[in-house]
Biotite code that builds the C-alpha atoms (Angstrom):
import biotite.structure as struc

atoms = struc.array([
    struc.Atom([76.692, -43.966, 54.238], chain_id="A", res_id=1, res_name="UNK", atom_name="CA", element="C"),
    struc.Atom([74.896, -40.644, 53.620], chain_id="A", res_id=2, res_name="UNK", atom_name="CA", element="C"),
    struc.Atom([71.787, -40.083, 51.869], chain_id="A", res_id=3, res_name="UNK", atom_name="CA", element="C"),
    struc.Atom([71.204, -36.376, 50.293], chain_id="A", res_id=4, res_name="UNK", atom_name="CA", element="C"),
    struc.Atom([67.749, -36.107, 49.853], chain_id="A", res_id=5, res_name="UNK", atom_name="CA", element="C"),
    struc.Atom([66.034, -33.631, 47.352], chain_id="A", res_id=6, res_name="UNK", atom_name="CA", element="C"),
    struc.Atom([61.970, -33.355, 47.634], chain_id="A", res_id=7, res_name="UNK", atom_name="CA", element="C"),
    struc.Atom([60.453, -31.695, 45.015], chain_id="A", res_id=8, res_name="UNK", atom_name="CA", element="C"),
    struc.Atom([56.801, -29.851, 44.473], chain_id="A", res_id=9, res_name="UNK", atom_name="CA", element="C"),
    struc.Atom([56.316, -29.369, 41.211], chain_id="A", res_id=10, res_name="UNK", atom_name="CA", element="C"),
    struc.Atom([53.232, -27.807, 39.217], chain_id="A", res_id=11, res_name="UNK", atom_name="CA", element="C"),
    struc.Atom([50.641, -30.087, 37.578], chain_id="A", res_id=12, res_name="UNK", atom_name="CA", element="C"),
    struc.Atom([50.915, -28.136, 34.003], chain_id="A", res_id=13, res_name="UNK", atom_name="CA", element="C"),
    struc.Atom([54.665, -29.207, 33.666], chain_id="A", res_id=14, res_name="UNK", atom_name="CA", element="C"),
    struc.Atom([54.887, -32.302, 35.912], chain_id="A", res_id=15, res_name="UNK", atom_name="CA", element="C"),
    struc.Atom([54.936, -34.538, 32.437], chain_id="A", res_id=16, res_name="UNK", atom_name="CA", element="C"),
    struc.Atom([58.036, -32.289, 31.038], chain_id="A", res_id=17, res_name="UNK", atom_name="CA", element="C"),
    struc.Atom([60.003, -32.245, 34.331], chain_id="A", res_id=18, res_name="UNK", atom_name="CA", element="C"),
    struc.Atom([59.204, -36.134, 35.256], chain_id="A", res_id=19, res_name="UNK", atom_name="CA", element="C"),
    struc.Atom([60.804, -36.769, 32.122], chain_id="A", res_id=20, res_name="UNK", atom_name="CA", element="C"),
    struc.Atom([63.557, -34.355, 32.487], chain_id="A", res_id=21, res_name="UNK", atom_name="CA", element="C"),
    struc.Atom([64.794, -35.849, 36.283], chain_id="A", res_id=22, res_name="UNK", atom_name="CA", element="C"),
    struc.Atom([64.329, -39.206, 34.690], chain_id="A", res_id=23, res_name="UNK", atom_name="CA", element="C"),
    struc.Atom([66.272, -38.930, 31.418], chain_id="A", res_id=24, res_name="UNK", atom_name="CA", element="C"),
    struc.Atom([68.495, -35.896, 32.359], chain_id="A", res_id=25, res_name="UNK", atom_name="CA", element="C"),
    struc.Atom([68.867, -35.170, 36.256], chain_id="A", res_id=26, res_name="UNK", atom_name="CA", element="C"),
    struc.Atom([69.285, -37.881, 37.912], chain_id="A", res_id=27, res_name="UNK", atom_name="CA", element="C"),
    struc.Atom([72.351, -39.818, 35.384], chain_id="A", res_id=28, res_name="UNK", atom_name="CA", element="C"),
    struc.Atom([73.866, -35.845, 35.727], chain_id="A", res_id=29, res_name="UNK", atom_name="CA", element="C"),
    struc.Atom([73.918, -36.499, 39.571], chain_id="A", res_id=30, res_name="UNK", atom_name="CA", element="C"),
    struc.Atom([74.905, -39.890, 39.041], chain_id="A", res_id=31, res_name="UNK", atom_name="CA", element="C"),
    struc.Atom([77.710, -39.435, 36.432], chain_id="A", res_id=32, res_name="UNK", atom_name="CA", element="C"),
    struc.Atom([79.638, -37.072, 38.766], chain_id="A", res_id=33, res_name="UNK", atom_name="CA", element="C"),
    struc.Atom([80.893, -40.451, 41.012], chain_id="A", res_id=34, res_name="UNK", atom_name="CA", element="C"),
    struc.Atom([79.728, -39.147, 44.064], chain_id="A", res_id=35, res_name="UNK", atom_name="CA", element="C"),
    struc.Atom([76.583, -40.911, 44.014], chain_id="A", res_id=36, res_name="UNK", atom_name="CA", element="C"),
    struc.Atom([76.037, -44.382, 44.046], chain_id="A", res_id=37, res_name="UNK", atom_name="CA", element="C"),
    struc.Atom([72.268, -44.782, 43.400], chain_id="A", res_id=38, res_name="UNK", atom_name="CA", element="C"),
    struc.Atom([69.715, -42.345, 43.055], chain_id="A", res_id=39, res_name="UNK", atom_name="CA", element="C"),
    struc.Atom([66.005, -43.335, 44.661], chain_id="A", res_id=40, res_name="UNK", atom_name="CA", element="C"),
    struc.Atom([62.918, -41.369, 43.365], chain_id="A", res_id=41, res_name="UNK", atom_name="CA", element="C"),
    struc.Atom([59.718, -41.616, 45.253], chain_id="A", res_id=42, res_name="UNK", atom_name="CA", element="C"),
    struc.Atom([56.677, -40.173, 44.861], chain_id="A", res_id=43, res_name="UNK", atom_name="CA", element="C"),
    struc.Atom([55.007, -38.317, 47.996], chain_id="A", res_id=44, res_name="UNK", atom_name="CA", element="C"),
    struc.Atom([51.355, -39.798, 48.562], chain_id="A", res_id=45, res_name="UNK", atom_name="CA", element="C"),
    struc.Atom([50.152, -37.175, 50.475], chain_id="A", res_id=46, res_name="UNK", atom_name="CA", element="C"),
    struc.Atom([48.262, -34.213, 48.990], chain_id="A", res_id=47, res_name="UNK", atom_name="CA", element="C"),
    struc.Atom([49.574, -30.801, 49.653], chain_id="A", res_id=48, res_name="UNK", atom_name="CA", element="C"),
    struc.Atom([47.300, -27.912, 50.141], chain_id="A", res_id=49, res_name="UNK", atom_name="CA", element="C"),
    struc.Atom([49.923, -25.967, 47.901], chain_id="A", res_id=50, res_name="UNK", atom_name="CA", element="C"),
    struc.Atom([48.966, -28.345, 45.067], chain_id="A", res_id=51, res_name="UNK", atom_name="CA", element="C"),
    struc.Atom([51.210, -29.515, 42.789], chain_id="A", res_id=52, res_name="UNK", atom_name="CA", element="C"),
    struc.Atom([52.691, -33.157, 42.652], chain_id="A", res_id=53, res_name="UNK", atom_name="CA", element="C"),
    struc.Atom([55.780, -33.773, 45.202], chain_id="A", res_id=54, res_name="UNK", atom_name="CA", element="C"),
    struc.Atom([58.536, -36.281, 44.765], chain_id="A", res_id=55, res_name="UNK", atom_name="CA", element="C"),
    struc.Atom([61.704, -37.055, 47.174], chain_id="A", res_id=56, res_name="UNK", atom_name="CA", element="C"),
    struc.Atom([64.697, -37.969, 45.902], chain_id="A", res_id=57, res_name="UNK", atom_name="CA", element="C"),
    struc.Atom([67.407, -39.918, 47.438], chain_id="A", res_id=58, res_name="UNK", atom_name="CA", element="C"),
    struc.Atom([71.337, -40.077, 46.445], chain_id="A", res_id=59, res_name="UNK", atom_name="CA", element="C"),
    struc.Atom([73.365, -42.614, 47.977], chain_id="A", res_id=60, res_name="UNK", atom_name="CA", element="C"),
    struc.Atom([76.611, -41.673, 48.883], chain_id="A", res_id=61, res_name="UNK", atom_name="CA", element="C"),
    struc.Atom([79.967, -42.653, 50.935], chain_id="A", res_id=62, res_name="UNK", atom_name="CA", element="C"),
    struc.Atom([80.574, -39.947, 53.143], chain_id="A", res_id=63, res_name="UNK", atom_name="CA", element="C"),
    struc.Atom([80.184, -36.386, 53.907], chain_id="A", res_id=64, res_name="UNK", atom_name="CA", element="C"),
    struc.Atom([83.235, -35.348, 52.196], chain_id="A", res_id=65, res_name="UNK", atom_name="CA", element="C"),
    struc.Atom([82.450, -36.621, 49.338], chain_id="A", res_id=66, res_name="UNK", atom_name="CA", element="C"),
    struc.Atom([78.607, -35.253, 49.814], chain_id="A", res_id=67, res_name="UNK", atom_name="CA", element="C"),
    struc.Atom([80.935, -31.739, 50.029], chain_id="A", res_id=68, res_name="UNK", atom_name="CA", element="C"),
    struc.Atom([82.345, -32.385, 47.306], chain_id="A", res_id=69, res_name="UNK", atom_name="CA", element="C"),
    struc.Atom([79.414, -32.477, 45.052], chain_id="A", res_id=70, res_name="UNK", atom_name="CA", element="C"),
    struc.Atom([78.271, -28.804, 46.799], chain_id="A", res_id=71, res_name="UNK", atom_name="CA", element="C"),
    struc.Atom([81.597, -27.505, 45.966], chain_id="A", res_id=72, res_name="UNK", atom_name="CA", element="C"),
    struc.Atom([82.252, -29.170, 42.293], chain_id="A", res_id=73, res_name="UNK", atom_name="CA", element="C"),
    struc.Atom([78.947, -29.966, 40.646], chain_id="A", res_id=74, res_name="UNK", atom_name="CA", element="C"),
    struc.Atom([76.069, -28.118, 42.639], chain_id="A", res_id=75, res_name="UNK", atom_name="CA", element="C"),
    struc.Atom([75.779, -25.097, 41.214], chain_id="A", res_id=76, res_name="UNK", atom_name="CA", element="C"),
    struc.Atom([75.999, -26.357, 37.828], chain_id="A", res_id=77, res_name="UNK", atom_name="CA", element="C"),
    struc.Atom([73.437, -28.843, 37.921], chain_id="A", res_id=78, res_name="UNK", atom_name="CA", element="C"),
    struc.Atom([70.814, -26.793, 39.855], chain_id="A", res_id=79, res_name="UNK", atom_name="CA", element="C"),
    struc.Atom([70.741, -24.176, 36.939], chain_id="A", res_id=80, res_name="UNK", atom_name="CA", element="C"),
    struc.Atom([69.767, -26.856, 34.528], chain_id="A", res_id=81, res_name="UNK", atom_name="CA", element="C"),
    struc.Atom([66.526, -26.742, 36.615], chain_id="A", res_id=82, res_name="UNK", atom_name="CA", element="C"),
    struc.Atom([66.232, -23.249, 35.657], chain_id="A", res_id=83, res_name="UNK", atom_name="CA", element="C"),
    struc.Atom([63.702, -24.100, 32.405], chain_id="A", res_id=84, res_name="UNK", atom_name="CA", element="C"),
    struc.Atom([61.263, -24.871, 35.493], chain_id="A", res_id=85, res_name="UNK", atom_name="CA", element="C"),
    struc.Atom([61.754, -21.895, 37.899], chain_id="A", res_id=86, res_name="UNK", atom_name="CA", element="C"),
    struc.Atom([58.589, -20.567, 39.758], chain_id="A", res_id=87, res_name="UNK", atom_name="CA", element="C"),
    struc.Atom([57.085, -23.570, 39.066], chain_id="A", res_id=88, res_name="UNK", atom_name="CA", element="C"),
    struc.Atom([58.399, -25.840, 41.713], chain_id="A", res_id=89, res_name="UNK", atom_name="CA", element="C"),
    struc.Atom([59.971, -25.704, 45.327], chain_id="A", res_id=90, res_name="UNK", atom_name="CA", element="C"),
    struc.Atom([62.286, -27.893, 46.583], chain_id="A", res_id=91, res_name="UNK", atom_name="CA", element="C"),
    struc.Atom([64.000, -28.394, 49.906], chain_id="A", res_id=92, res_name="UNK", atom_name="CA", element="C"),
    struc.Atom([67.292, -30.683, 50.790], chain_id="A", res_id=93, res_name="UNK", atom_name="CA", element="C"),
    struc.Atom([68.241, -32.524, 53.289], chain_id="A", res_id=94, res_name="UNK", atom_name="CA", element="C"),
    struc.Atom([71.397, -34.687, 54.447], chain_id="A", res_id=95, res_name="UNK", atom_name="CA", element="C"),
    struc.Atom([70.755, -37.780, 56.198], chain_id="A", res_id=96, res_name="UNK", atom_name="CA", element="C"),
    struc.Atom([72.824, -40.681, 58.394], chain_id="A", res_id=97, res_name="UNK", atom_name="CA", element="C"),
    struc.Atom([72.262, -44.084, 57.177], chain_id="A", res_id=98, res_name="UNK", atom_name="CA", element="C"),
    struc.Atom([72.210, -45.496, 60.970], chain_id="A", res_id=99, res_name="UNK", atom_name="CA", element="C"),
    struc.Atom([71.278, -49.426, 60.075], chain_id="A", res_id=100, res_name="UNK", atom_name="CA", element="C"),
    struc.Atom([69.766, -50.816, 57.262], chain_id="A", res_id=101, res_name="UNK", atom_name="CA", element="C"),
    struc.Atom([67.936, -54.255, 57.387], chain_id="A", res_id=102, res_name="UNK", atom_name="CA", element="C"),
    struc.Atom([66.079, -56.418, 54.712], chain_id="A", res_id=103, res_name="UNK", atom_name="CA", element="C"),
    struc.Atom([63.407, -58.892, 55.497], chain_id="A", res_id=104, res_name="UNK", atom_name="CA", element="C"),
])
């Protein structure tokens, strides 16, 4: 399992609009293209000097092929739905192994 993981800064003066935009738009987007099986969103407790409020988000999914996939078929496409909110975040991916996973 693979985990692609999107962390977000975003501005104070739109963080209401775009909280509500990942939540109600964004995330079932990522989700309804089937290469995701659950979406995590998180919310960074540390305080940036930058400012701004920053959240990580993590999809689930298979493999990297299907991970791929979702770069070649359905990237683009989503990310310029963001576009309503440009210059007033940053955001930075990453793709990361699921090595073990253990409950308690």
């Amino acid at each position: 399992m693979y985990i692609y993981n999107v962390t977000i800064n975003i501005e104070e003066t739109i963080h209401d609009e775009w909280l509500n935009w990942m939540n109600e738009e964004h995330i079932p987007d990522m989700l309804a293209t089937g290469k995701f099986s659950k979406a995590l969103m998180t919310k960074v407790l540390i305080e940036e000097e930058m400012g701004g409020i920053t959240y990580s988000v993590q999809y689930t999914t298979n493999s990297k092929e299907t991970l791929q996939k979702y770069y070649d078929q359905d990237a683009d496409q989503l990310r310029a739905k963001s576009n309503r909110f440009a210059g007033k975040f940053v955001a930075f991916r990453t793709e990361l192994e699921i090595v073990s996973e253990q409950n308690g």
